[in-house]
Legacy VTK file of the C-alpha trace (Angstrom):
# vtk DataFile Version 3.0
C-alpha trace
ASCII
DATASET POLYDATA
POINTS 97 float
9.221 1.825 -9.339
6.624 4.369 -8.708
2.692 4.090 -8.936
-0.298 6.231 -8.110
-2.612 4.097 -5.935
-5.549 5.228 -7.058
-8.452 5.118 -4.540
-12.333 5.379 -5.048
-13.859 8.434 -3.320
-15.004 8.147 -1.161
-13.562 4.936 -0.364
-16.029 2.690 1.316
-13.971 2.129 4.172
-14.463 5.236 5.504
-18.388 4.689 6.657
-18.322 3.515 10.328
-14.419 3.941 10.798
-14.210 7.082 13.218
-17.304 9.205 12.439
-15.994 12.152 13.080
-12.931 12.044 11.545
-12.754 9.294 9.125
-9.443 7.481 8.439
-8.434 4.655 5.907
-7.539 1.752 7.733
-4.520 -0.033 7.301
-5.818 -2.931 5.989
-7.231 -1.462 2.981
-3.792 0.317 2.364
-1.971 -3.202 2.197
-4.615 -4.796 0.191
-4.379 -1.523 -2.092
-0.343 -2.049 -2.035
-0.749 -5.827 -2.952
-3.142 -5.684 -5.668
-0.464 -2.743 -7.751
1.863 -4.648 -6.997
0.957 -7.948 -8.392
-0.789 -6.330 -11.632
2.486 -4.479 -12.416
4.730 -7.584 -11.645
1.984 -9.594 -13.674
4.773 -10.973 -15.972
6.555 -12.867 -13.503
4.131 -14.407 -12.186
4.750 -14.309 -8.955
2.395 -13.659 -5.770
3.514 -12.205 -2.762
3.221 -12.240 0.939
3.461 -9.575 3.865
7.069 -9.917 5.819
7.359 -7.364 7.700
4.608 -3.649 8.347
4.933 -0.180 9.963
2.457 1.986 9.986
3.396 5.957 10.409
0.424 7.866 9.767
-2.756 8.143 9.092
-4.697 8.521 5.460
-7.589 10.787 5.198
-10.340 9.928 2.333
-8.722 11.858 -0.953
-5.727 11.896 -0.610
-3.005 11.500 -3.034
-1.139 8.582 -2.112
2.003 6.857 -4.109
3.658 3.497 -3.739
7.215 3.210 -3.911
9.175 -0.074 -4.301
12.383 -1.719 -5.430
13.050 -5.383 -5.313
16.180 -6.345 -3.250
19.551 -8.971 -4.336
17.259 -11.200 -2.272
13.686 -11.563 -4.438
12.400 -9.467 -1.636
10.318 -6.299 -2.236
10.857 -3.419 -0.085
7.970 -0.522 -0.258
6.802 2.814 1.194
3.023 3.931 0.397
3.358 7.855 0.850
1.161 10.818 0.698
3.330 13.469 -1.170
7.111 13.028 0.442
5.092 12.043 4.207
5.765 8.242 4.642
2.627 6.322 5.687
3.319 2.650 5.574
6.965 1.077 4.851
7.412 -2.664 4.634
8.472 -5.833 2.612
7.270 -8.609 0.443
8.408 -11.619 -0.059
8.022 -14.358 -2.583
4.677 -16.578 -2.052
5.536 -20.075 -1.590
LINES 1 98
97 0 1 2 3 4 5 6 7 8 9 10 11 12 13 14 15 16 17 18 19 20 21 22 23 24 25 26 27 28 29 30 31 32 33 34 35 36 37 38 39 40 41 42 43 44 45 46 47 48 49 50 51 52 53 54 55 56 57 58 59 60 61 62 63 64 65 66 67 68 69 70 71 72 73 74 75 76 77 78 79 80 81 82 83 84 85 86 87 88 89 90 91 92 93 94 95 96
């Protein structure tokens, strides 16, 4: 599955977090990750939990971004957040509790 993570610009992150050349930090990009996530898999009910994080690149404030992920044979989620086809973040969720 594919969704837009749609960001508020400019995101208030950004204030304080390198002056000069403001970047997202990665934290906010999870957080942004978790809460599509879990509002498009609102029907199962389920919550989920970080497993495993790489970070590949940096987000400046508007831009475009797109989360990609797939659920795997075992209940895992595997995703990539991506600005156009430029991998920022890949990673997995798995099943809360």
């Amino acid at each position: 599955m594919s969704l837009p993570l749609a960001l508020p610009r400019p995101h208030p992150a950004l204030e304080g977090h390198f002056p000069d050349e403001p970047l997202l930090p990665g934290a906010v990009l999870l957080d942004e990750a978790l809460h599509a996530i879990e509002t498009a898999e609102a029907s199962s009910g389920r919550l989920w939990r970080i497993g495993s994080v790489k970070f590949l690149g940096a987000v400046a404030d508007g831009a475009g971004l797109l989360l990609d992920y797939e659920r795997t044979a075992s209940g895992t989620l595997r995703f990539t957040i991506r600005e156009g086809e430029r991998p920022i973040v890949t990673g997995t969720l798995a099943p809360h509790g």
